[in-house]
ROKOLVO-746246 format. One record per residue (C-alpha): residue number from 1; x, y, z. Coordinates in Angstrom, 3 decimals. Layout:
! residues N
{NUM; {X; Y; Z}};
...
This chain:
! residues 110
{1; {48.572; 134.620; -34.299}};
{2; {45.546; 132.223; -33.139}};
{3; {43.959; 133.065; -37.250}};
{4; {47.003; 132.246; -38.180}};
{5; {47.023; 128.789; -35.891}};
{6; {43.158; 128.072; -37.118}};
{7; {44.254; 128.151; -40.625}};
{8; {46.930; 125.904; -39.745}};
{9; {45.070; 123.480; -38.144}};
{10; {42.314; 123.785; -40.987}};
{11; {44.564; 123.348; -43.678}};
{12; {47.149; 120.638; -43.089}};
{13; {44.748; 118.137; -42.351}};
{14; {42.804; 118.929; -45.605}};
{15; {46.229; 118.950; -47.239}};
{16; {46.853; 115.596; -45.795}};
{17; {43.535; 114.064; -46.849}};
{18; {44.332; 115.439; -50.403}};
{19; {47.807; 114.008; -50.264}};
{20; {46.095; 110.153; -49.009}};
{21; {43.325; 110.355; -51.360}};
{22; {45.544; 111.472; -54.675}};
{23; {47.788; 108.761; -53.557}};
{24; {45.407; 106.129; -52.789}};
{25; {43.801; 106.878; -56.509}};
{26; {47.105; 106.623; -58.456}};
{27; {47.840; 103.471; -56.964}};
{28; {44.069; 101.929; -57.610}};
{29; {43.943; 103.029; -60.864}};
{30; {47.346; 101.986; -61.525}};
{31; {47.297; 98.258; -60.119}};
{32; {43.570; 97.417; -60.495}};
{33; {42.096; 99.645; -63.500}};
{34; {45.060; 100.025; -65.941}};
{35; {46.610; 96.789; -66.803}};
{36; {48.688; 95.506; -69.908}};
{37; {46.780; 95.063; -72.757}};
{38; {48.607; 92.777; -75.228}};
{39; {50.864; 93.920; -77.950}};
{40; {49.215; 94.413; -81.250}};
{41; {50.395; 91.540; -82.671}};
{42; {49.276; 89.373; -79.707}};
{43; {45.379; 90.693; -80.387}};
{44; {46.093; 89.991; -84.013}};
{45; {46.309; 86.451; -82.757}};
{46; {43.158; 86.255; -80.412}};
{47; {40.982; 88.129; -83.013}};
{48; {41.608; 84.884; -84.983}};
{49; {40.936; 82.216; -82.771}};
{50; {38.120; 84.373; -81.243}};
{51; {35.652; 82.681; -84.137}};
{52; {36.580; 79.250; -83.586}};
{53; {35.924; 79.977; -79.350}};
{54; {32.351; 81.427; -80.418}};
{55; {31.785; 78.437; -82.929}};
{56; {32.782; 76.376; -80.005}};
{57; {30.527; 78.197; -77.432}};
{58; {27.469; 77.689; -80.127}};
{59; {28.503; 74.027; -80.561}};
{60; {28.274; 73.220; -76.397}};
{61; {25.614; 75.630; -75.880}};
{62; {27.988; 77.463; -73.487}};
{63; {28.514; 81.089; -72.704}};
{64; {28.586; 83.237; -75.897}};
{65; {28.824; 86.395; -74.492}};
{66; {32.172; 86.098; -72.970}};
{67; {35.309; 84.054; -73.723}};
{68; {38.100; 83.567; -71.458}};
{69; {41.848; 83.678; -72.989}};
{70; {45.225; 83.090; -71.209}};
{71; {48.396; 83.057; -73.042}};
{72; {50.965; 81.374; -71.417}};
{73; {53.682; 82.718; -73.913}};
{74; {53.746; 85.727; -72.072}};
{75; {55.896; 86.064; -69.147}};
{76; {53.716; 85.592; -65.803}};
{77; {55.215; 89.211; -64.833}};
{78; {53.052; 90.637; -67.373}};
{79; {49.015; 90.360; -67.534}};
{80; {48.439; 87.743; -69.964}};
{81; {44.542; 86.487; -69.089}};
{82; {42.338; 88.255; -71.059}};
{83; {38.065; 88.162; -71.318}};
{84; {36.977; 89.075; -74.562}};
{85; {33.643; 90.383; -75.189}};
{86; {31.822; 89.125; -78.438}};
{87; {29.369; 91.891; -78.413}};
{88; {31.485; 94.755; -78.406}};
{89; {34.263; 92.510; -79.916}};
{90; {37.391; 93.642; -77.597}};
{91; {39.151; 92.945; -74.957}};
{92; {36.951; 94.076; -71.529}};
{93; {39.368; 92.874; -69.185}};
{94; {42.899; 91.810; -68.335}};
{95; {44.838; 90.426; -65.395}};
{96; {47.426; 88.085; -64.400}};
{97; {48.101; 84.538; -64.484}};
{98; {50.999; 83.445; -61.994}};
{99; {50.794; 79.398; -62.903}};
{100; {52.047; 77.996; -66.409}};
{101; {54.516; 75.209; -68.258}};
{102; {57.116; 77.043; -66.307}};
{103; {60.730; 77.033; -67.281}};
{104; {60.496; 80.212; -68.384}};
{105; {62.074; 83.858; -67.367}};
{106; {59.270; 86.840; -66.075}};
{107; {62.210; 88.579; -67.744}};
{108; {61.205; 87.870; -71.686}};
{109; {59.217; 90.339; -73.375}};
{110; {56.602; 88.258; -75.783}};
């Protein structure tokens, strides 16, 4: 009985550490690591203007490793600020943008 106590006492805290630490992963990589990239059609659309943002960049002598995109067609319930990377020329990160025109539903699908 007290081996079968010690195991007890062994285990379920290791089982609960498991259980806190799986959880606590899924939810990281879910809310912070995994977000919305835009529809295809919506990349389409930044691939094209990303030349005229480099030209731009060259023009001001500002930043041309990174440009900054937000598309306010996209509902604010969705991620829909984007950093492109000219160098590797794709998107390197996403994340939301809760300010806008407004008038709009977070409803709509883009």
């Amino acid at each position: 009985m007290k081996k079968l106590l010690k195991k007890v006492f062994i285990l379920f805290p290791l089982m609960a550490v498991a259980v806190i630490v799986l959880f606590g992963l899924h939810w990281g990589w879910k809310y912070y690591f995994l977000s919305d990239f835009p529809s295809r059609s919506a990349y389409e659309t930044m691939e094209r203007r990303v030349d005229d943002a480099l030209a731009f960049a060259h023009q001001h002598k500002m930043n041309e490793h990174y440009a900054l995109f937000v598309d306010y067609s996209i509902p604010s319930g969705k991620p829909r600020m984007y950093v492109w990377d000219f160098e590797k020329k794709k998107i390197v990160y996403c994340a939301y943008v809760m300010h806008g025109p407004g008038g709009g539903s977070t409803d709509k699908v883009a």
